[in-house]
N, C-alpha and C positions, 0 to 999 in steps of 0.2 A: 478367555480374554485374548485377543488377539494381540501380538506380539510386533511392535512398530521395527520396522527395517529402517534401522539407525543410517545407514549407509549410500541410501537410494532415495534418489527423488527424481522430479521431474520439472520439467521446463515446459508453460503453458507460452507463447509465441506465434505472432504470421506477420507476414509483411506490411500487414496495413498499419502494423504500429509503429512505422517510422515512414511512410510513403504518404499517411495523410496530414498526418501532423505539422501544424506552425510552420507552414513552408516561407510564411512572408510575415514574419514576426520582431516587432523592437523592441521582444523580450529574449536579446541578444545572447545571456547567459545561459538560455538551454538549448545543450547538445539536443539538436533533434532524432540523432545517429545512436544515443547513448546506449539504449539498449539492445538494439542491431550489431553494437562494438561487442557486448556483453557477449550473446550469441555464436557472433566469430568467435572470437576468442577461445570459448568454450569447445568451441567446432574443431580449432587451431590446436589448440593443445589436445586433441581429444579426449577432452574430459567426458564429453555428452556424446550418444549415437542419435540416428535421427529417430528411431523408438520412443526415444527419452522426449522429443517436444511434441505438447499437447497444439494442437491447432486449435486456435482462440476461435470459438463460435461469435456471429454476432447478435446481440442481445437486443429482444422484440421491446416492443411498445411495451407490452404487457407486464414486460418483469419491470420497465423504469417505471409504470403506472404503480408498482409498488411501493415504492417510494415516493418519487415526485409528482404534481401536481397537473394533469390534462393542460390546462391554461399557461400552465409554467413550459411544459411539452411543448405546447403548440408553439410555442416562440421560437426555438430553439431549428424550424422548420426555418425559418430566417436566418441565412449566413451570416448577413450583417448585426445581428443579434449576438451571437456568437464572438463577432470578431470583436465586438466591444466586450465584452465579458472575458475575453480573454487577451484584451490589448493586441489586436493584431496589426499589425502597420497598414496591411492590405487584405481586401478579404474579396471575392471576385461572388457576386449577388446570386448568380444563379448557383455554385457549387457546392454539394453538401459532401464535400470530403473532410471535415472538418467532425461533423457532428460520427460520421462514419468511423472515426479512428475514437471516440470515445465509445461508440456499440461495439469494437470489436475488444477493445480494452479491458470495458464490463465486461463483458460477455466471458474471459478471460477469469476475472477473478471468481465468477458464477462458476464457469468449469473447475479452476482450481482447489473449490471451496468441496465441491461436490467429489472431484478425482481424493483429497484430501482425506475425506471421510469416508468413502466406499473400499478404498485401498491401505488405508493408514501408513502414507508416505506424505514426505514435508513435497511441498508445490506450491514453486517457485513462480511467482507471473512477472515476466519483463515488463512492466509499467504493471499499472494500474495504483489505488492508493488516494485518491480523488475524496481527500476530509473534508473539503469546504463546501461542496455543492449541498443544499437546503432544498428543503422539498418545492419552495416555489421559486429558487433562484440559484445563479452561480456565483462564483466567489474564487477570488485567491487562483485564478486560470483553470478549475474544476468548474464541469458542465453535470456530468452525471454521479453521483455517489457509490461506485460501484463496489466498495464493503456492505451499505446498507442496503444495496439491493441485492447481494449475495447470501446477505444474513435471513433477510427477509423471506427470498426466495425459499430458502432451504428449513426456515421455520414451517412456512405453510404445505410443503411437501412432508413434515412430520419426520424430517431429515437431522434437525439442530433444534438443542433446547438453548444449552451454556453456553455462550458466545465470549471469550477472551481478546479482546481489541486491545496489542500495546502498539502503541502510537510513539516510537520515537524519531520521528520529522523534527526538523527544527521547528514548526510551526505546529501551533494546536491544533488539535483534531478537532478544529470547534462546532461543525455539520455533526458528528458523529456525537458528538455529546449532549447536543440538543435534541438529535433525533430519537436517542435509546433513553432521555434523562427521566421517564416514566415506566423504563424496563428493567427491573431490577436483574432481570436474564440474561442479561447483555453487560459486563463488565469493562466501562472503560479507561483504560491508562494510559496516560501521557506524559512525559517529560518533554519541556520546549523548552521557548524564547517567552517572549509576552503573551501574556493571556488574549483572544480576541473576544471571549463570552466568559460565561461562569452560570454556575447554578449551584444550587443547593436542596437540600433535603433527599438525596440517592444513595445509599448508602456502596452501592459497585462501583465509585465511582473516586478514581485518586487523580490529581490536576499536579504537576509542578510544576514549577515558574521557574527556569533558570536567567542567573545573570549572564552578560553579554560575557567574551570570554573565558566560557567556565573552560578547565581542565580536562584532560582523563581523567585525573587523582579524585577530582569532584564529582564529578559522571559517574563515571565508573561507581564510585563509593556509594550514591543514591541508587540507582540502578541495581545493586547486586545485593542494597540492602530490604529497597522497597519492593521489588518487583516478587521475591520468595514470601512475601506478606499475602502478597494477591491469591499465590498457586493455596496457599493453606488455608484462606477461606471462602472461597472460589472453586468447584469442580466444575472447570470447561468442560465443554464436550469438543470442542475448536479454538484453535488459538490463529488468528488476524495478525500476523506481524505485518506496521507498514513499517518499513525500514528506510525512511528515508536518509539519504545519503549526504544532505545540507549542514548536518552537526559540524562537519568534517573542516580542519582549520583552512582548506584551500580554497573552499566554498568559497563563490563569489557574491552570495548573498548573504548566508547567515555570518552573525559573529562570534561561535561555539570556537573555541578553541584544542578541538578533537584532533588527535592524528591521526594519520590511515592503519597504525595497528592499535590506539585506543577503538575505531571502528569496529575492527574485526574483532576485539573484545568484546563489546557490546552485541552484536549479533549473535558470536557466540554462546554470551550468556543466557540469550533469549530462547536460543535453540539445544540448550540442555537444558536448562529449566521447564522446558516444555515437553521436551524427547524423554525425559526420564520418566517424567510421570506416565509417558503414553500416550499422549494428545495428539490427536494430528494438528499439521502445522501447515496456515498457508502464508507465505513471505511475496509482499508487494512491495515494488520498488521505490516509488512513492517520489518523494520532492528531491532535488541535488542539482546541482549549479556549476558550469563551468567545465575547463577539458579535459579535466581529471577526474568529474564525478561518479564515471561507469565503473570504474577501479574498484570501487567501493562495494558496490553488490556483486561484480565480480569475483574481488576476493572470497567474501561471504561464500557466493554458490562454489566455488573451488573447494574451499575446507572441508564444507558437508559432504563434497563426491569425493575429495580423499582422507579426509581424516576425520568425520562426524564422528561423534562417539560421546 
């Protein structure tokens, strides 16, 4: 058995993840910079060498055709299509630098998912985390699904059985649970806000519904009670952490009442729970709001490159 390097990870990253994105958007509360901030930072302190960042491939037709629907596809070749799907203030008709920053994103958690398992190191993707995108439409500012096109991918390459999706965004992973709710292979877990979907009859399959305001002391309590439920009847072979960053009480969206070291608890927990048993691990950035939200996966990747254990 190969022996997971508790210590080491890596950083999947390229420019296009903040140069195409929402340039003219009056969805005011996302830092378009955020994960670029993350990056610095890491560079700044040198925590990371430039060895350590994976360059984000961009991800073909082929692998979205995994997932998503030709017809659904072809739309998405319309900027102005896009820009309403993602509430954009302005969206300029001929430009596809928009649909461009979600291929290199994907394309991102595909590499990550795969560096993950070939190397048994936790890989880290600066965005990506896109739960809401459905096979024939977008949702919630997601265009492309790029966990279920990574899952997918890596199923038909005869790469990944056990798929472990914990989804703690403030918002439901609800694309992600609709799409595996006939896969019993595929295990997915969510702690949010309000439900957007629901199903039933899946048995891999745990939903919580938090109130507005929940605590650390609440959080935390569910999370470290229910999530060691999952590992003991569940053998991943890959654990999906999206981590979004929105629980966080400063959030300018959500209304979780999280602080920035009930955060790093919760991430924490996620990443021994997963590192002890052996898993490999990939952590997406996912949802977070406002000018302090990069802090938040920042810290996270900080711990793991110095004190993961």
């Amino acid at each position: 058995m190969r022996i997971f390097r508790r210590k080491r990870c890596k950083i999947v990253y390229r420019s296009e993840y903040f140069s195409a994105i929402h340039a003219q958007n009056t969805h005011k509360s996302f830092d378009v910079m955020k994960f670029k901030k993350v990056r610095d930072q890491l560079i700044k302190e040198k925590l990371i060498r430039r060895k350590d960042v994976l360059p984000a491939p961009r991800i073909s037709d082929e692998d979205m055709l995994l997932v998503h629907t030709k017809e659904y596809l072809d739309t998405l070749k319309n900027p102005m299509i896009i820009g309403k799907i993602l509430n954009l203030s302005y969206v300029n008709p001929w430009d596809e630098y928009i649909l461009e920053y979600f291929r290199y994103v994907s394309g991102g958690t595909v590499m990550a998912a795969e560096y993950a398992l070939e190397h048994h190191f936790s890989v880290f993707n600066l965005g990506g985390g896109y739960h809401h995108a459905h096979p024939d439409r977008g949702e919630g500012f997601c265009i492309i699904n790029d966990v279920a096109v990574a899952i997918r991918k890596l199923q038909n390459l005869n790469k990944l059985n056990n798929t472990l999706i914990v989804d703690l965004d403030y918002h439901q992973g609800n694309a992600n649970l609709l799409y595996f709710r006939n896969e019993e292979n595929t295990f997915t877990f969510s702690m949010h806000a309000n439900n957007w979907d629901e199903i039933s009859g899946k048995n891999n399959n745990i939903d919580i519904e938090l109130p507005s305001y929940t605590s650390d002391d609440k959080y935390l309590k569910i999370l470290t009670s229910e999530l060691p439920k999952v590992f003991r009847v569940f053998k991943a072979d890959l654990v999906i952490y999206i981590a979004g960053s929105d629980p966080y009480i400063k959030d300018t969206l959500g209304d979780f009442d999280i602080s920035e070291g009930g955060m790093l608890q919760r991430d924490i927990f996620v990443y021994r729970e997963t590192i002890k048993r052996n898993i490999p691990l990939v952590v997406l950035g996912a949802g977070g709001y406002g000018p302090e939200s990069w802090k938040i996966y920042f810290n996270f990747i900080k711990w793991v490159i110095t004190k993961g254990k």
